[in-house]
N, C-alpha and C positions, 0 to 999 in steps of 0.2 A: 404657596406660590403656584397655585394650580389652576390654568385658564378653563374658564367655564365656570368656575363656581360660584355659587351664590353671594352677594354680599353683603353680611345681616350684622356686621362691627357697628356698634351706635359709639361708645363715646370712648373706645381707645387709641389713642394717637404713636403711630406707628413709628419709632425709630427718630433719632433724631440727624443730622449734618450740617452739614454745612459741606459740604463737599468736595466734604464730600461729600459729603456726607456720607456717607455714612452707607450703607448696603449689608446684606446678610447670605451668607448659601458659598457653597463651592461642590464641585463638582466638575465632572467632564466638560470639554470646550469644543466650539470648533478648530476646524483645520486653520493654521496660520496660513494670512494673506500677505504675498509677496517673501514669503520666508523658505531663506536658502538653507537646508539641513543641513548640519555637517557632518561628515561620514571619516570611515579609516581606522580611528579610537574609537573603541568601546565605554561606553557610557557606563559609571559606577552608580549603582543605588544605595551607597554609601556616601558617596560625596556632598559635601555641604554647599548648598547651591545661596551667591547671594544676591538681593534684591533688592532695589531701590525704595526706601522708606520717608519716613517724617518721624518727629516726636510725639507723640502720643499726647493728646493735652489731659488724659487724666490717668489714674490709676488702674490696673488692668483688671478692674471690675465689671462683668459683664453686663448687669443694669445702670451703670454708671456710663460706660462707651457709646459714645453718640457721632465720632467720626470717625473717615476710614482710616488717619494715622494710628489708630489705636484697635478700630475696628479688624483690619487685617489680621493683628495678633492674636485679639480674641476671638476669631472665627476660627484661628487654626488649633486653637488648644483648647476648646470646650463643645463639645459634643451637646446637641439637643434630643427633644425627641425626633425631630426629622433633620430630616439633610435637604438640600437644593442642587439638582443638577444645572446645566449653563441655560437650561431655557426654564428654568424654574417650574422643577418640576419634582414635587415634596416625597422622598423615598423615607421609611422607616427609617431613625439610628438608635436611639435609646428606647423608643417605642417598640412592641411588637404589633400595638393595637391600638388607637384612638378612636373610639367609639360611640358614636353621638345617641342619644334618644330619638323618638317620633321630632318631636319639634326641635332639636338641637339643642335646647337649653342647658343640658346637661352632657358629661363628657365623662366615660371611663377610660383611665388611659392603663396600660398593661405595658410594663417594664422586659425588655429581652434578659433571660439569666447571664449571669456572670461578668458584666461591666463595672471598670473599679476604677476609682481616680488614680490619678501618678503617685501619691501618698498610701495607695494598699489598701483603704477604706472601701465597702461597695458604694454602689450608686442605688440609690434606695428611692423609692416612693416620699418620705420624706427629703430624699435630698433636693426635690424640685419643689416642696407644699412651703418647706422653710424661707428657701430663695425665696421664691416667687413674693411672700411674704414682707421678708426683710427687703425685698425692690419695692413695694408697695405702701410701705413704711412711712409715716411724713420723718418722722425722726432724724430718717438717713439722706432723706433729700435727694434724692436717686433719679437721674435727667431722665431714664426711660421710663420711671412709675407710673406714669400715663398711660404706657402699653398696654396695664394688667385692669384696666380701667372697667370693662364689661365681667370682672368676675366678680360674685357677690361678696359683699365686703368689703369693697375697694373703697367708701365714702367714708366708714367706720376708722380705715388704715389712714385716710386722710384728713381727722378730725386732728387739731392741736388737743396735746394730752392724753394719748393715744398712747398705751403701755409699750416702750422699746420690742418687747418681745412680744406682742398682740400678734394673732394668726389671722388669714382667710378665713372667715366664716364660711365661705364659698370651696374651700379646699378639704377634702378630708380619706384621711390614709387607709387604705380598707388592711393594707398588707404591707408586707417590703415592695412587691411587685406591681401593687396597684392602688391609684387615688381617683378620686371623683372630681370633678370640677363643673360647678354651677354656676351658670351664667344670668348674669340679670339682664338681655335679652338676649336671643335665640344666634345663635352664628355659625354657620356651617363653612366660614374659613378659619375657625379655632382648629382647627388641625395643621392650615397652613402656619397663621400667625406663630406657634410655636416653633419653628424653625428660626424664628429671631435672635439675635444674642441674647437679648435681656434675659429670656426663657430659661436659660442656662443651669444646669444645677451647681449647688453648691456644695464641699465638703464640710462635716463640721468643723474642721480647724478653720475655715473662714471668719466665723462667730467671735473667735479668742482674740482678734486683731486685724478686723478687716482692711486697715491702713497697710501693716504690713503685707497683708495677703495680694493687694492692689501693686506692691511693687516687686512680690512674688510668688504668682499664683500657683495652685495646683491645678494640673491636667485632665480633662476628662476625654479629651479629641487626640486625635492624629499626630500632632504634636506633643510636648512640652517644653513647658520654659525653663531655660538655662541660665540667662542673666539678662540685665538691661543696664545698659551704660547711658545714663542721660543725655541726650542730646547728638549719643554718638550711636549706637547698637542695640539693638534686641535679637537675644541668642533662642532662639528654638531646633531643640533635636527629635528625632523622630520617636516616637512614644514607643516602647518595644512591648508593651502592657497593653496598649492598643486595641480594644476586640472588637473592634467595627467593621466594616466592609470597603473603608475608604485604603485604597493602597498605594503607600508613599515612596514613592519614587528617588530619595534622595535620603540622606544621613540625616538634615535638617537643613535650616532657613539662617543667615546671618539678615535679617533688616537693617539693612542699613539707614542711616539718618545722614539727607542731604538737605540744604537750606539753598543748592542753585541747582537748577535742572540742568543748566549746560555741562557740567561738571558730572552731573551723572552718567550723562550721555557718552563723552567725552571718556567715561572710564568704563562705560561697553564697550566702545569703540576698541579701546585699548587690553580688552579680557580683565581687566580690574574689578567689573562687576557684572554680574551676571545676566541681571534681566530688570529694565526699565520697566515703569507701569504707564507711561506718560511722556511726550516728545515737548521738547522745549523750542520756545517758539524759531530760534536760530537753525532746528534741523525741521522743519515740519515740511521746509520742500524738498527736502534731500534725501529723508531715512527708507523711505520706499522704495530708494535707490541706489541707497550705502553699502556698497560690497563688504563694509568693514562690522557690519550687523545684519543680524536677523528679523527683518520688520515685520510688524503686526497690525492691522487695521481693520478692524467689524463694524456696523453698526452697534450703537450702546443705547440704554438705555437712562440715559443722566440727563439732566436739564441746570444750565448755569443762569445764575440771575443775581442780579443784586437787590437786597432790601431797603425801603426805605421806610424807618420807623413812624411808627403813628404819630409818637411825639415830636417830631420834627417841626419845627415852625412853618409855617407857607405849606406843611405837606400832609396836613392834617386830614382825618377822612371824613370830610367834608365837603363842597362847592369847590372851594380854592383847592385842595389839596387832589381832591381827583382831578381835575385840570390840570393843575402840572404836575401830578405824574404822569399820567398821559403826552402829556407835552413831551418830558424827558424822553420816554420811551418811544414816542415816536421823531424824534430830535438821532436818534441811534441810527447809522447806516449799518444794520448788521450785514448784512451781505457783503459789503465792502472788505470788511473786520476779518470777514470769516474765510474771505478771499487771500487779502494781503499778509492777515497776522496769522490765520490756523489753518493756510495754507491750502483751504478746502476741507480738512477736517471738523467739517460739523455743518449742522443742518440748518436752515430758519427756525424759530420755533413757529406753531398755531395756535398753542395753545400752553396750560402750566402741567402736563406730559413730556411725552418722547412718541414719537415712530413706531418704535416697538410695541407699544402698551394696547390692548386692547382697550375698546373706548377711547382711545385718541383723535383728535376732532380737526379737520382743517378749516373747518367754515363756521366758525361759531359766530355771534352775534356780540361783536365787538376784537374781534381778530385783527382788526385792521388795528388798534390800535398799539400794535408788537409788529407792525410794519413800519419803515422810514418813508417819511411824508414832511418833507420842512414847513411846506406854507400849511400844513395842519396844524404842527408843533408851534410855529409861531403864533397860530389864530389862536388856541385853547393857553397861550403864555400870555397872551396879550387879555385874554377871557378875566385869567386868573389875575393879572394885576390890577385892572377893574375892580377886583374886592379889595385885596390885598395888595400895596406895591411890593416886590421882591425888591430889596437893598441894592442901590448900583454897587456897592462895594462888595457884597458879599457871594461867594462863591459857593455853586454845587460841586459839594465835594462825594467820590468814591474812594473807599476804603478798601485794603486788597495787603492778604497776606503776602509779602515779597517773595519766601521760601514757595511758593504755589505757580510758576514759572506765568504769573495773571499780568505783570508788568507792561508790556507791548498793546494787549487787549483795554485795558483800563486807561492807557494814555491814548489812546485810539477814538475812543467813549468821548474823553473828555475833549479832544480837539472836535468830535461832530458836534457835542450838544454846544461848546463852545460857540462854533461857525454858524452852526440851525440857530440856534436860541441869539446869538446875542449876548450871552452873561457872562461872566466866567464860570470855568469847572476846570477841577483839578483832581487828580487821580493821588491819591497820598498810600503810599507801600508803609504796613504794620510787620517791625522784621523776621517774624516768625508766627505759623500759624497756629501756636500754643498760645501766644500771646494774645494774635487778634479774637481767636476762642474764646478765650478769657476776659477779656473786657467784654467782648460779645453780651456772654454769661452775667458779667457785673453791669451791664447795660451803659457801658461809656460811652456809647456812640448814637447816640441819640440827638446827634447835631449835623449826622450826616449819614449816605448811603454805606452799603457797608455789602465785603461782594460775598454770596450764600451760592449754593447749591443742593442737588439732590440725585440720588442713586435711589430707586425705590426699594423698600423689602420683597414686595411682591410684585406680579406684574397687571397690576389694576391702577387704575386713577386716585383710587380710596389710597392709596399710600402717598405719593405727592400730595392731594391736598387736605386731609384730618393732619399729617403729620407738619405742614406747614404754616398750614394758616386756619385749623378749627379754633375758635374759642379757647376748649380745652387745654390746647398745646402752648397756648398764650402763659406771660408773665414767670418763663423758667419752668414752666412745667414741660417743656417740648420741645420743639423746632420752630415753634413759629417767634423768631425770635425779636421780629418788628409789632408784634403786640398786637398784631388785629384781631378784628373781632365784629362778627356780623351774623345776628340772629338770623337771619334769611338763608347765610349760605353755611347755618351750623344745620339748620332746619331741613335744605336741600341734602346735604350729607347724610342724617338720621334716617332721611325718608330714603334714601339710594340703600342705608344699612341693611332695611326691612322688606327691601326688593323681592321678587318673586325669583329673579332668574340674572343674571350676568347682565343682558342686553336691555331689561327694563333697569338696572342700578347705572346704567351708564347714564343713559339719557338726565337722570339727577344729576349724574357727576357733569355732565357738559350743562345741565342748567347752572349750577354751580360755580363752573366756569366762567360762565359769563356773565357772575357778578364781579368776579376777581379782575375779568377784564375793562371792568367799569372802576371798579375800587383800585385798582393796582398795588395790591400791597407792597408784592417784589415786581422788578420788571424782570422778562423771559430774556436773555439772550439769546442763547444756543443750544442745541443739543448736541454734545460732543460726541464724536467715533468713540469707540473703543480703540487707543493704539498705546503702542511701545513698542519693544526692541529687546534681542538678545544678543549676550556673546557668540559669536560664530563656533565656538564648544559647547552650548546649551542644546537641549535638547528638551520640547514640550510643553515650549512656552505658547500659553494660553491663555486669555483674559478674561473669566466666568462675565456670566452676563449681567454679572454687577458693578464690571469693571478692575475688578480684584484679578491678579495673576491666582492661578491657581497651583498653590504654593507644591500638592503634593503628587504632581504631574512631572516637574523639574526633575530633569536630570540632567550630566556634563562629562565630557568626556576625562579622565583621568592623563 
């Protein structure tokens, strides 16, 4: 995650979300804005501090995690070769040396002595050639295997018939301490890209039962896991074996599992729970103001959107189908939305970025059409029924996990395209967001919008768009989970990989752009703040600039 650097990833697809998707890194934060410290009590760093969570929709496998319900956990209890500070900024952890050749193809990484998982095992040169491996595996079907895509042998791992235990041809262990990695083309952010969860190593007791292991992992980070109570808890304590640099301010983490944000809020309010990652939309004009909490508000670096699948009828990417989604999207009063429902927190968007991102673009060529414009929306709906009539009975619908406090925003959506358009639309809540994951994944919503987002890994453009809508990422291999697909703008991506320099791979990334802003795969909504809230006995609550609190900053008064 380190700006300025080259960007030479041709065909790895970066993380997967939904939005949370999904994000990677922790480290130090800015200063809380608008937040009242509380003084008097002394703060214990033994105390178990706790935090507002979700269900995790899969197993606590780190090639497997592709949102932040689950991603949180796995950030805190597995150690990479680097770390991310809050402005994404790649510090050694399990590394002492990542070390590229003349042209980058190649990679010696150098292990620091003495790192050992929560189970007593060291962390070895194998314990990352194996992983990486068995993530890359078709066998195991592993949502992030795509990440590992630019290392040689990646096609091999993904031939059907492909021996369970087949390695990286591309991987090879010189030592305990040190492996090679060869790249099938050149990339000089394979140093950052590692800091992702996928990267993660594994112990060999992984191997013996990797179902069990997903519902109770061993440690290589800051933390470890204690238990997980479905649907209600996940218990992390502080790693006392720990030999990293990262230093944890608290006993451990209870995540807690909420399915209504008001109710979360409602129990910081009350010192019930500790620290909010997200305001519901019932407080979002008040918490900046709440004597009864400690408020939080940054710029982030997220982008909310909804997809609308390729296979959707009338929304095909086509004639008719890029007409009305354009239609739709410009059919949106987001400003109005981002006024009345999120209270000001969150931005327009310009593009399928954020603010933060270098390479973010205000003035692309077709921007306008992620602006509200009704006699546009109506002219390109009227375009599109010209080919195709749209059914007077049938309605555009949005999908939206309930538990994701998205409910106000989405019946919001639906009353403007409603009013613009002429049609109906209707906002339908799926009651938890393990579930609408999950159909997601089993592709049942393919007869309607369905609402996505994105936290980047890094802080380049290359992460929002390989990871949401390349080719590659298509069909369950990825994130892009409305199935597009466009030689042009895989081709514009490949050519941004092979760049010379940062500010020549952008100018791809915005040509890029603005096919997406012609094709609409997803439409942009907003780019959300970074906010929450703490109990008025909290102390050091901070939101990395992934969005993630940063679990091992917390502390509370005793």
């Amino acid at each position: 995650m380190k700006k300025g650097s080259k960007l030479t990833l041709v065909s790895a697809t970066i993380c997967a979300l939904a939005l949370l998707a999904s994000g990677c890194g922790s480290g130090s934060s800015t200063n809380t804005e608008g937040a009242e410290q509380s003084s008097g009590s002394r703060s214990s760093n033994n105390a178990v501090v706790s935090v507002h969570g979700c269900e995790p929709a899969q197993p606590l496998i780190p090639s497997n995690t592709v949102e932040s319900c689950g991603g949180q956990v796995v950030d805190a209890i597995n150690s990479r070769l680097v770390r991310f500070d809050d402005q994404g900024k790649a510090h050694n952890d399990l590394a002492s040396e990542i070390k590229g050749n003349d042209d980058m193809s190649q990679y010696k990484v150098t292990l620091v002595d003495g790192r050992k998982f929560s189970d007593g095992t060291p962390i070895t040169a194998k314990s990352f050639t194996r992983a990486w491996s068995w993530a890359a595996n078709v066998n195991n079907g592993q949502l992030n295997a795509s990440f590992f895509a630019n290392i040689k042998g990646f096609d091999d791992l993904q031939k059907q018939g492909v021996p369970a235990d087949a390695q990286f041809s591309g991987l090879k262990v010189i030592d305990d301490k040190t492996f090679t990695v060869d790249l099938i083309s050149p990339s000089s952010t394979f140093p950052i890209q590692v800091g992702y969860g996928a990267f993660a190593p594994l112990p060999e007791s992984f191997y013996k039962d990797p179902k069990a292991y997903g519902e109770s992992p061993v440690s290589s980070g800051p933390y470890k896991f204690e238990s997980w109570q479905h649907n209600a808890m996940v218990k992390l304590r502080k790693n006392s074996d720990y030999g990293g640099e990262v230093k944890v301010q608290n006993g451990g983490i209870d995540y807690k599992v909420y399915t209504d944000m008001g109710s979360a809020y409602s129990d910081v309010q009350a010192g019930n729970l500790d620290v909010i990652d997200r305001i519901p939309t019932s407080a979002v004009k008040t918490f900046m103001t709440d004597s009864m909490v400690q408020s939080y508000n940054k710029p982030g670096s997220g982008l909310q959107m909804f997809t609308i699948p390729t296979a959707m009828e009338h929304f095909g990417q086509d004639q008719e189908g890029h007409l009305r989604r354009q239609a739709i999207s410009m059919a949106i009063d987001r400003k109005m939305l981002i006024d009345k429902v999120l209270g000001g927190l969150g931005v327009q968007p310009t593009d399928f970025t954020a603010p933060t991102i270098p390479g973010y673009a205000k003035h692309l060529k077709g921007s306008d059409n992620i602006k509200y414009n009704a006699k546009k929306a109506k002219e390109y709906w009227a375009k599109a029924d010209a080919i195709s009539k749209w059914p007077a009975d049938r309605s555009f619908r949005m999908l939206y996990n309930a538990d994701g406090g998205s409910k106000d925003f989405y019946d919001g959506m639906a009353n403007s395209i409603k009013n613009t358009l002429g049609i109906k639309a209707e906002a339908t809540p799926v009651p938890t967001f393990s579930e609408f994951r999950g159909n997601i994944k089993k592709r049942l919503y393919n007869d309607a919008a369905f609402r996505s987002s994105w936290s980047p890994d890094y802080p380049s453009p290359e992460s929002y768009l390989m990871s949401n809508f390349a080719s590659s990422a298509a069909d369950g291999n990825g994130s892009n989970d409305g199935d597009y697909k466009n030689p042009k703008f895989d081709s514009l991506l490949k050519q941004a990989a092979m760049a010379k320099d940062t500010n020549e791979a952008n100018k791809f990334f915005q040509q890029a752009e603005e096919i997406l802003l012609q094709d609409m795969p997803a439409v942009p909504l907003y780019n959300p703040t970074n906010n929450g809230a703490s109990a008025k006995k909290v102390h050091g609550m901070r939101l990395g600039w992934d969005g993630y609190p940063i679990f091992e900053e917390l502390s509370k008064d005793q």
